[in-house]
Structure formats: C-alpha cells, structure tokens
Legacy VTK file of the C-alpha trace (Angstrom):
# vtk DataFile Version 3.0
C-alpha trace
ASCII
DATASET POLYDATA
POINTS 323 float
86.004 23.163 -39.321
86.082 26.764 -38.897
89.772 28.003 -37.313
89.796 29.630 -34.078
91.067 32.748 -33.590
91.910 34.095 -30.070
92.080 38.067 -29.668
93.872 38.993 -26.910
92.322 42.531 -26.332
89.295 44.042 -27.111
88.588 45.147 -31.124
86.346 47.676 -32.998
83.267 45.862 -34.359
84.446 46.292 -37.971
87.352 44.043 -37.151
85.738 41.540 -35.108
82.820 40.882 -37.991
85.856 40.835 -40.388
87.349 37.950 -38.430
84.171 35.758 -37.610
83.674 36.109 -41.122
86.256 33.358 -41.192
86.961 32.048 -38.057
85.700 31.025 -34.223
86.836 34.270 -32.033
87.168 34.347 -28.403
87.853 37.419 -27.323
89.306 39.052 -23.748
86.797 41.627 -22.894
89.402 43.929 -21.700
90.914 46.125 -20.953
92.905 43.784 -18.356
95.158 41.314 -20.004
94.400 37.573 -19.505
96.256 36.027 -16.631
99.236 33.294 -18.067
96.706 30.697 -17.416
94.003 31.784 -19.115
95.775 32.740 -22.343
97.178 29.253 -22.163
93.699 28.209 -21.805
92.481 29.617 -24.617
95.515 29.332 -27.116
95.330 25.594 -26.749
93.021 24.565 -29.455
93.839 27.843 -31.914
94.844 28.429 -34.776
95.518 32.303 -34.705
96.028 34.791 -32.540
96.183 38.745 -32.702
98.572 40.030 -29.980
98.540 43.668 -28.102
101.525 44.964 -26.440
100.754 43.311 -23.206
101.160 40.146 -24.273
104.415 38.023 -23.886
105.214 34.815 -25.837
107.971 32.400 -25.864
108.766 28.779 -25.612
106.320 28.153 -22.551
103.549 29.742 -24.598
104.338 27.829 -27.821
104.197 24.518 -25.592
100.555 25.194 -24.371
99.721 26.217 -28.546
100.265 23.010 -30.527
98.456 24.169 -32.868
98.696 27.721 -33.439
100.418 28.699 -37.301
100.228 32.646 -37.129
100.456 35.647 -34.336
99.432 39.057 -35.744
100.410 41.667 -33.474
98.425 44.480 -33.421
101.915 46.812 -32.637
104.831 48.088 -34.524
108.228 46.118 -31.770
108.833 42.478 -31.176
110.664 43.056 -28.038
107.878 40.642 -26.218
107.791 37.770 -28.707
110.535 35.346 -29.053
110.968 34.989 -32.770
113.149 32.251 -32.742
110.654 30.346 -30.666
108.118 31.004 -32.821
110.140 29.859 -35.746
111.184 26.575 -34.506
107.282 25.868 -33.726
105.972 26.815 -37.208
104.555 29.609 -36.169
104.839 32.888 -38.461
104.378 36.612 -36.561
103.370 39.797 -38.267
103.001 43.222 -37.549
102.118 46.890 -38.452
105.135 48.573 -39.005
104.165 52.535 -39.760
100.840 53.054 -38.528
102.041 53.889 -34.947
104.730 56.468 -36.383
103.258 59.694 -37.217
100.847 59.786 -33.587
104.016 58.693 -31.676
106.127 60.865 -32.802
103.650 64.101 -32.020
103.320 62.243 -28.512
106.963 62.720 -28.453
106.692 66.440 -28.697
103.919 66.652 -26.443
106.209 65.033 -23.465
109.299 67.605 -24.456
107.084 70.523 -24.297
104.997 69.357 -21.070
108.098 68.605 -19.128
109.983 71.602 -20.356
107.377 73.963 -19.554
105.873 72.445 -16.280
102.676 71.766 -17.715
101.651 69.171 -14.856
102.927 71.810 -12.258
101.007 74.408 -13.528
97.723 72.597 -13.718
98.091 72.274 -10.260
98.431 75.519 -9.547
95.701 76.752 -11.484
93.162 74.289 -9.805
94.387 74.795 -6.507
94.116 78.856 -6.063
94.836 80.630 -9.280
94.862 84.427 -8.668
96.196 85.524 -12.072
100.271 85.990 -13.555
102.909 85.576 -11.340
106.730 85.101 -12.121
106.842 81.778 -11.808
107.865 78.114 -13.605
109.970 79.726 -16.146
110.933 76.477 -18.493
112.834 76.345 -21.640
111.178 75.766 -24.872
111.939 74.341 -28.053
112.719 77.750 -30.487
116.613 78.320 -29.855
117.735 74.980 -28.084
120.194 72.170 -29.287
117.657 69.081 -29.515
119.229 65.271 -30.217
116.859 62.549 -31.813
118.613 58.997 -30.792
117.029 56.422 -33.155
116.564 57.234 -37.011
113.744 54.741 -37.525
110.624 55.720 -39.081
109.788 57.286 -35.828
112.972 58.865 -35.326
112.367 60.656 -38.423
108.680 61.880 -37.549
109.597 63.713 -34.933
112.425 65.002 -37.168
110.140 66.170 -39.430
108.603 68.009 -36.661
111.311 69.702 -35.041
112.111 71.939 -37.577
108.958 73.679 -37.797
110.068 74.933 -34.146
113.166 76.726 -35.082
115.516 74.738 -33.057
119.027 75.943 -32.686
120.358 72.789 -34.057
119.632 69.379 -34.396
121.224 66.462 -33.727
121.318 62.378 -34.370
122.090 59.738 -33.016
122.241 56.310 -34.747
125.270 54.348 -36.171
123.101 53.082 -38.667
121.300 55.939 -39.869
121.863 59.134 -41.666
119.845 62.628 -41.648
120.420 65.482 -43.890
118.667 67.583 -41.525
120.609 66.638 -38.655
124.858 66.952 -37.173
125.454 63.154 -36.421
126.841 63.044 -33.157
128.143 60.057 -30.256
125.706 59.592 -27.708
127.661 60.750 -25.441
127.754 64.126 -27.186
124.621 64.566 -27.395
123.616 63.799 -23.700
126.811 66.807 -23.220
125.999 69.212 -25.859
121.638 69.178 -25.872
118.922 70.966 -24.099
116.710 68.265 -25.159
117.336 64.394 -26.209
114.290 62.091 -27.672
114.628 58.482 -27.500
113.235 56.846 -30.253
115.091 53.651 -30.022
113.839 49.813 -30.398
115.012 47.228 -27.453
117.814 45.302 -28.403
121.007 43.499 -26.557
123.266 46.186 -27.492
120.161 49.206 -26.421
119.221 47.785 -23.027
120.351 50.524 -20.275
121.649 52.550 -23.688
121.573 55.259 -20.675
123.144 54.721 -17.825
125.185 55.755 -14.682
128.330 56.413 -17.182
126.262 58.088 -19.892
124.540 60.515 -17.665
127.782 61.351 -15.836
128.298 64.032 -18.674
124.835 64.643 -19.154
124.034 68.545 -19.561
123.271 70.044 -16.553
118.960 70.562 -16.767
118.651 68.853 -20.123
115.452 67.150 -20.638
115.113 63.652 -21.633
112.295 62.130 -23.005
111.775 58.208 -23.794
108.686 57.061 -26.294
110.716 54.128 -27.909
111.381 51.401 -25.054
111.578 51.305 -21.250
114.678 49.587 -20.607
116.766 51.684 -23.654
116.891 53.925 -19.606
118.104 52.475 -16.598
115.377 54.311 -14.794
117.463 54.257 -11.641
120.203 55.904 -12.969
117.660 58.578 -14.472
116.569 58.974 -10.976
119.406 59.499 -9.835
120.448 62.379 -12.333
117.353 63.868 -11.494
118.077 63.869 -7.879
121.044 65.080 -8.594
119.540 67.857 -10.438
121.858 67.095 -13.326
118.724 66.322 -15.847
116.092 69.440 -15.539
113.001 66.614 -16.429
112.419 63.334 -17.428
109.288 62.438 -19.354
108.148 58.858 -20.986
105.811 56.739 -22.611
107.403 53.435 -22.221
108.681 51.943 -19.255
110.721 49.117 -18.128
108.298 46.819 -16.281
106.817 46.760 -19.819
109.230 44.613 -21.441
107.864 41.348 -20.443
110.480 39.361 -22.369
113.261 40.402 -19.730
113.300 38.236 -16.847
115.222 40.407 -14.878
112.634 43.499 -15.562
111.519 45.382 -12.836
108.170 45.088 -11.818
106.929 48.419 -11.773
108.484 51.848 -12.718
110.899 53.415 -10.152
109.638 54.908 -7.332
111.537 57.821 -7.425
110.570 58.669 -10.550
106.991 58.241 -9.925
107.587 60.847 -7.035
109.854 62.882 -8.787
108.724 66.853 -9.343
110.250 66.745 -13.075
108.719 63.835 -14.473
105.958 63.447 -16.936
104.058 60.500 -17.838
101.644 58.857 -19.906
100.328 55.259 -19.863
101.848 54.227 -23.814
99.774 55.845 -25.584
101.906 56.789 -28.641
99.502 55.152 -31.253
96.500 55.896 -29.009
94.439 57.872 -31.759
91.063 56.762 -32.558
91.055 56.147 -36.320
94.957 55.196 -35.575
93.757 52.293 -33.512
91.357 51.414 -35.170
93.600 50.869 -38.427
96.153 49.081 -36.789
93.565 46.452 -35.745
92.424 45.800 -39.108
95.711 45.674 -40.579
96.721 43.322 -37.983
93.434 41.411 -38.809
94.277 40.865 -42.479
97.768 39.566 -41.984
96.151 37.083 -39.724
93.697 36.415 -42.558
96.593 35.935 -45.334
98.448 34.198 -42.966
95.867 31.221 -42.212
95.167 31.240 -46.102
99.182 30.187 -46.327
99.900 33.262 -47.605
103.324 34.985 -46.024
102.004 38.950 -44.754
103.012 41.831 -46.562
104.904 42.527 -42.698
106.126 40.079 -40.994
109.313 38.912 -38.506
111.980 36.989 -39.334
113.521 35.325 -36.823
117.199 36.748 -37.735
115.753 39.545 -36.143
LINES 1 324
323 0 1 2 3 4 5 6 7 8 9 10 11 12 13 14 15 16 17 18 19 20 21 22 23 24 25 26 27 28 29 30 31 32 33 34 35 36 37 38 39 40 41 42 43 44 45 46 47 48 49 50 51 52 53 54 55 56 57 58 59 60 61 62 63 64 65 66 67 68 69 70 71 72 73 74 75 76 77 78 79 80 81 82 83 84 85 86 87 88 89 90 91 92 93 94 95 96 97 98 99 100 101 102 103 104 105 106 107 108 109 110 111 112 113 114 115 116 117 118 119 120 121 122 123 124 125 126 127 128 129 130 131 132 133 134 135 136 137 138 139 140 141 142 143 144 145 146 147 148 149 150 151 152 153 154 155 156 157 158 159 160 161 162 163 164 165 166 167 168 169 170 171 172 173 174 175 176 177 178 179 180 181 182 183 184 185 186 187 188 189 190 191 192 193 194 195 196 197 198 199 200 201 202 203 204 205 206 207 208 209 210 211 212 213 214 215 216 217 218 219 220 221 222 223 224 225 226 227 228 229 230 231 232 233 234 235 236 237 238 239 240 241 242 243 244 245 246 247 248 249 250 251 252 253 254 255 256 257 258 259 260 261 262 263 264 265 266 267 268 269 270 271 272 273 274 275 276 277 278 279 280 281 282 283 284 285 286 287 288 289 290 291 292 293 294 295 296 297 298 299 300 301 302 303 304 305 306 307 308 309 310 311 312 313 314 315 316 317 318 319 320 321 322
C-alpha cells in the first residue's frame, strides 16, 4: 500500500511528481491554510506530511495522526511545532535550515532602507500629485550610522555580510552566544541606546519572547529604526507602539509578526492596531524566503527529507526534541 502524504500548501509540479512518485498526495489548493478540522481530517490516515509556516502542531494534532512517522517542514524555525510532542508520538520533523538565509537577510535591508527613507510615504506622494523636487522626507541612510544586528545565526550573519558594503559607521552585535569579527559585541540594551538602526534576526524562544519591551525601549535612541525579520513576538508590538507614539523610535518595519506564532496560546490575534496605522511603519506579509527559485528549492528539499524519512532513514536536517 502506497503511503499517503498530505501537503499542507500548494507545491511546484516538480515536487509534487517527485512525491506521487512514491506516495498518495492530497494536497490544500491554497493559498488559505486548512481549517483545524480539515487538517485533522486529512492527517488521519497519513503517513507524512510537509508543513508551511502556517501550520501549527502539537499534542491535539498528534492525537487525530495515529499514524503519521515524519513532518517535513518546508521552513527554516520550529517555533509552531511541539518537538517534544512529536517525539513522544514517534514522529520525526525536518527542515531546511539555510535556504531561507541569503533572500531574508536582503529582505532585511530592504525594510531598513524603506523605513529609513520613507519609501511608502513617498510613493504616495508621487501618485497622488507629483510636481517635481521639493525639500521634503529627509531620512537617514545607512553610509555613516551605528547599525546593531541582534541574532548571529546564519541569518544574522547575511545581513552582516551585507552591511559592510554600505560603509556603516560601526557595527554592532548582539548575541551571548555568538561572536563576529566584523562587529563591537554589545548588551542589548546598548545597542537599542547607542544605534541608528537595530535588525532583529532572532529565533523564538522562552528566554526571546518580548526580548523588547517597555524596559528595553525606555533607553531606546531617540528616532532609531527597528526592524524585525526573525520572529513576531521577539517585540512586544505594543510596547513598539508605544515608542513610536512616543516618537522615541523614528520607524518600525517587519516581516514577522506576533499573531504568527501559533504555538503561543496567549498570541494576539492580529498585529497591533496602532502599528498598522502608524505613519513609520513598514510591512511585508513574510516574505523573507519569497524568491522564486528560493521557493521552489526549499520545497524539494523539504520533499526529500520526507522521502528519506519514510524509507527509515534519519534527514540530513532534522529537530531534536532537546531543542
């Protein structure tokens, strides 16, 4: 009997002939996620399953997937997938751990430059009634400020590697675990007081949730931008909204948002209104890996650690449930 593989979100072709190669697929048409029933629907008769980033599962899942024996998720964080869980049941989870960092990391500098220079604001003002130069949204740019990476991960360390093509003043780091040549290691706190520009590129753990905060952005430098691509809730996005009303942060821009992390029970469920009405915000709907031939890579990695996996085979990246 042929396994059954359930694909949570749509794939490119070349991935979905790989799999039915092997297996029965059933597969969401997209691009709206399956409702809780559903996915228990489908899950309870498989044997595999590749997971996108809006899918959550923990014990409940596991319960309605006796006999499920592999997840591949089609992402780089594990935030949404209780590991544990999954370990108890038998149940191994891979992922694709590097893929996502070099596109995420240039959407990182696209945010810092878009919020910094009023990009939105001024393609407004060009579509509404644009009657040539005036002396108007002056920003700051990148050449000559004091820019602070928080999170030395593979990411972390992209947009490193970026920054100093722009001829930064000096850069900074963040992470009492990591090291950077390139970089003055620095508190948090320091760098939220001493930069013109702090990047976020920082998984979700116990000790990151609400990493800033009302305390943190007390000494925040006054019209620093901050911009978030690792995980929602590493902000409190109520205290950023507050520091923006405040006028203490110049702009906020992000990728990922809180209402995201489906694992958190006590996760809001949509992004702060203030933010979303905020003058000095700018936004995109996670799309750090959303490159073409990035995608499309990702899937079919994810696809052959779901292949090794039902073979018995451990994937060349998986979770451990230590994690």
């Amino acid at each position: 009997m042929m396994p059954k593989i359930v694909v949570t979100q749509p794939i490119h072709e070349e991935v979905l002939a790989r799999l039915m190669q092997v297996g029965e697929v059933v597969m969401n048409p997209g691009p709206e996620p399956w409702s809780e029933a559903e996915l228990h629907r489908h899950l309870k008769d498989a044997d595999a399953m590749m997971a996108f980033m809006p899918d959550r599962v923990d014990q409940r899942t596991l319960l309605h997937a006796p006999r499920l024996k592999t997840i591949a998720c089609a992402l780089k964080g594990y935030d949404n997938f209780d590991l544990k869980a999954c370990a108890q049941a038998g149940v191994s989870v891979s992922f694709v751990p590097d893929l996502l960092t070099e596109p995420t990391a240039e959407l990182a500098i696209g945010l810092a430059i878009a919020a910094a220079r009023h990009v939105l604001a001024g393609d407004v003002s060009v579509r509404k009634s644009y009657a040539g130069w005036r002396p108007q949204l002056y920003g700051m740019g990148l050449h000559g400020s004091i820019v602070a990476v928080v999170g030395l991960g593979a990411v972390g360390r992209a947009i490193v590697d970026r920054l100093c093509g722009f001829g930064c003043a000096q850069l900074l780091g963040v992470d009492p675990h990591g090291d950077d040549e390139r970089l003055t290691m620095v508190s948090l706190g320091e760098a939220l007081s001493q930069s013109d520009y702090v990047i976020l590129a920082v998984p979700l753990l116990d000790v990151t949730r609400h990493l800033v905060n009302d305390t943190m952005l007390e000494g925040v430098r006054r019209g620093q931008i901050l911009v978030n691509i690792g995980r929602g809730s590493v902000v409190d996005e109520a205290a950023v909204a507050r520091a923006l009303k405040d006028e203490r942060l110049g702009a906020y821009a992000a990728d990922v948002y809180e209402m995201e992390d489906w694992l958190l029970a006590d996760r809001p469920r949509q992004i702060h209104p203030e933010l979303l009405q905020h003058p000095s915000t700018v936004f995109t709907p996670h799309i750090g890996s959303a490159v073409k031939k990035v995608r499309r890579a990702i899937e079919l990695q994810a696809a052959e650690n779901l292949l090794v996996a039902l073979n018995g085979n451990e994937p060349l990246a998986h979770y451990e449930a230590s994690h």
